[in-house]
N, C-alpha and C positions, 0 to 999 in steps of 0.2 A: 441918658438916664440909667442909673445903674440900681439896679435889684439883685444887688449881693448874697441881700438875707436869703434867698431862697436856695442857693445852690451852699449856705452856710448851715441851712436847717431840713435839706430833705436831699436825697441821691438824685442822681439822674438816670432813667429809663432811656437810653440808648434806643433800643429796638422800635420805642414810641414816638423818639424824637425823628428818627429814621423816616417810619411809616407817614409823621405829620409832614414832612416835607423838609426836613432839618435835610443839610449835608455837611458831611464834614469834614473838616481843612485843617489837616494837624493835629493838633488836642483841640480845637474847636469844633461847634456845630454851627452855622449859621444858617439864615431863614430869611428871606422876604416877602411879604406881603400889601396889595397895593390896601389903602383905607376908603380911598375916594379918584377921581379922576384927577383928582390934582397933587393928591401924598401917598407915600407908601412909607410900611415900619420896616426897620429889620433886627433882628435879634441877633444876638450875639454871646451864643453860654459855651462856657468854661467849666474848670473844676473851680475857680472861684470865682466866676464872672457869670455875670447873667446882665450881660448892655442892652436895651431900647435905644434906636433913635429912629427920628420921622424926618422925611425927605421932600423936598419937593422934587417933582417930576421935573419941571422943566429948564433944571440947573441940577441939579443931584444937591443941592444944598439943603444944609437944615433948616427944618421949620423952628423958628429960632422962638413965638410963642408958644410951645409944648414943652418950651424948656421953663418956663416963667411961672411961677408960681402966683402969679398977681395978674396973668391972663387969665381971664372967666368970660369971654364974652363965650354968647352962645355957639360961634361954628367952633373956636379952639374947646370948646367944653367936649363937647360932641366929638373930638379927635380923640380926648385925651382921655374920654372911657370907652371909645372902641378900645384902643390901645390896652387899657387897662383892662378888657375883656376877654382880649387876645391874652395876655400876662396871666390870666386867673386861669384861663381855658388849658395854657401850654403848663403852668405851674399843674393845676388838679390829673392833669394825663399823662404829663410826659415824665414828673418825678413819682417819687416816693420819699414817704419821712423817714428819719434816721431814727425815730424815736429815741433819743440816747436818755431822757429821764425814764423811758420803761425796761431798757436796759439796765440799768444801776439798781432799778427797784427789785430787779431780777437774780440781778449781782450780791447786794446786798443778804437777799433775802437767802442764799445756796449759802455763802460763804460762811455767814454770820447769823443765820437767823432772826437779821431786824427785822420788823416790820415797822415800815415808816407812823408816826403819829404824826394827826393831823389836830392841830389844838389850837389855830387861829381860828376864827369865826371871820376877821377884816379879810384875810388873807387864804383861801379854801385850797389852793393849790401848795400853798407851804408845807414843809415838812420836815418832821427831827429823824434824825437816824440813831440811835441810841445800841451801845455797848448791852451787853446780854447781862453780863452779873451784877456791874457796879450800876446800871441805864445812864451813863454817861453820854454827854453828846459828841460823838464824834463827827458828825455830818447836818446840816440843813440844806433843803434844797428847795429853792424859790422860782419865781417866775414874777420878773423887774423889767420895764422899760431899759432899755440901750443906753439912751441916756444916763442914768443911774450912775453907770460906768463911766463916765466922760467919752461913751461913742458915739458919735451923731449923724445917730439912725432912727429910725421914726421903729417905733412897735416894742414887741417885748421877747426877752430871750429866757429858755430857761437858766439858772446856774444852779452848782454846790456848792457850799464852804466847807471847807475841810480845815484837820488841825497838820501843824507840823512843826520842826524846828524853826525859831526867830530865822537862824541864817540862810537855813533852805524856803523859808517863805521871801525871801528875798532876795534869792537867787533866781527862783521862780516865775516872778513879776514881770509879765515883755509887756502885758497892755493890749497885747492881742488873744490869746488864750486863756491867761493870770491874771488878777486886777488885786490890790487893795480887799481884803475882805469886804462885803459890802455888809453893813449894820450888825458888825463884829468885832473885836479884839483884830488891829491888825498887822499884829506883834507876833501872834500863834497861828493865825484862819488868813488864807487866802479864798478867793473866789475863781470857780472855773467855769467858764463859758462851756455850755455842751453846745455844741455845734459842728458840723463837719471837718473844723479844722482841729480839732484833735482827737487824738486814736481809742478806741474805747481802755486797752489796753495799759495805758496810759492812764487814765482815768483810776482802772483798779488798783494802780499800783498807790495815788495817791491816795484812796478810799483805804488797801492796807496800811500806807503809812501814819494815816491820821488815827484807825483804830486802835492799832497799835500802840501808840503813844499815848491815847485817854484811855487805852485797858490799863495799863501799865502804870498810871496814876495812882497814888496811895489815897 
């Protein structure tokens, strides 16, 4: 079982994962732990990998209901939120978030003097980012189910839309980082995934390109 999103949406604390019993083999940490006298889990984190899988003891083979989404009987339930308790325990101690939407808001606000507006009531975490003379939109930034995207991951991510040229928005586009604007022009506005896989740096460069171009607007 892979839990991506979390090594996609917070760092890793090395010295924590250390301490907890992690060791490390390469750019890997790896971890096992027994659950019961008869399975054990073992973890598996990356810079982009974060594997579970459960074992039985007396073949090293998978326990192949933990992988079944349509197994509920009571003992696999009972695995599969140890499991999931270990998951929350090793995610709340051994990372840290990347906050990249308090960055940007951060960014924004030195470079340009936005301050984000928030003017959905459906939607409380949305927000415009508007040009200082003309309040033009050069930026929204949301927080949308994965799915949205055509990703198919359970939860929700934050994203920007930004403006920029048709040919550089479509240059842009890999479907990993860039997507299609989402509930935008997506002709001008791309969307960008904040998450671990791309540099904040990056980020600002397209935050200036997009303002730049709606200041620039007559």
């Amino acid at each position: 079982m892979n839990r991506n999103e979390i090594v996609e949406q917070y760092i890793i604390n090395e010295e924590n994962l250390l301490k907890y019993g992690f060791q490390k083999l390469d750019k890997h940490y790896i971890y096992q732990k027994n659950i019961n006298e008869e399975l054990y889990m073992t973890f598996i984190i990356g810079k982009k990998q974060f594997e579970v899988n459960v074992y039985e003891m007396i073949d090293n083979e998978k326990y192949l209901p933990f992988y079944r989404k349509e197994a509920n009987g009571s003992y696999v339930s009972e695995i599969k939120e140890k499991v999931k308790q270990e998951i929350d325990f090793i995610k709340n101690n051994c990372f840290q978030s990347i906050d990249l939407r308090g960055q940007v808001l951060d960014y924004v606000k030195q470079a340009y003097e936005t301050v984000p507006e928030y003017s959905w009531e459906s939607t409380p975490s949305a927000c415009s980012l508007k040009t200082n003379l003309k309040h033009k939109w050069y930026g929204i930034m949301m927080n949308i189910p994965y799915k949205t995207l055509g990703i198919e991951k359970e939860g929700t991510v934050d994203i920007i839309n930004l403006k920029n040229e048709p040919s550089k928005v479509q240059e842009l586009i890999d479907y990993q980082n860039y997507f299609p604007a989402y509930h935008m022009n997506k002709k001008y506005w791309i969307t960008i995934v904040l998450n671990n896989n791309i540099d904040m740096k990056e980020i600002k460069k397209r935050i200036e390109e997009s303002y730049n171009i709606v200041d620039n607007l007559k």
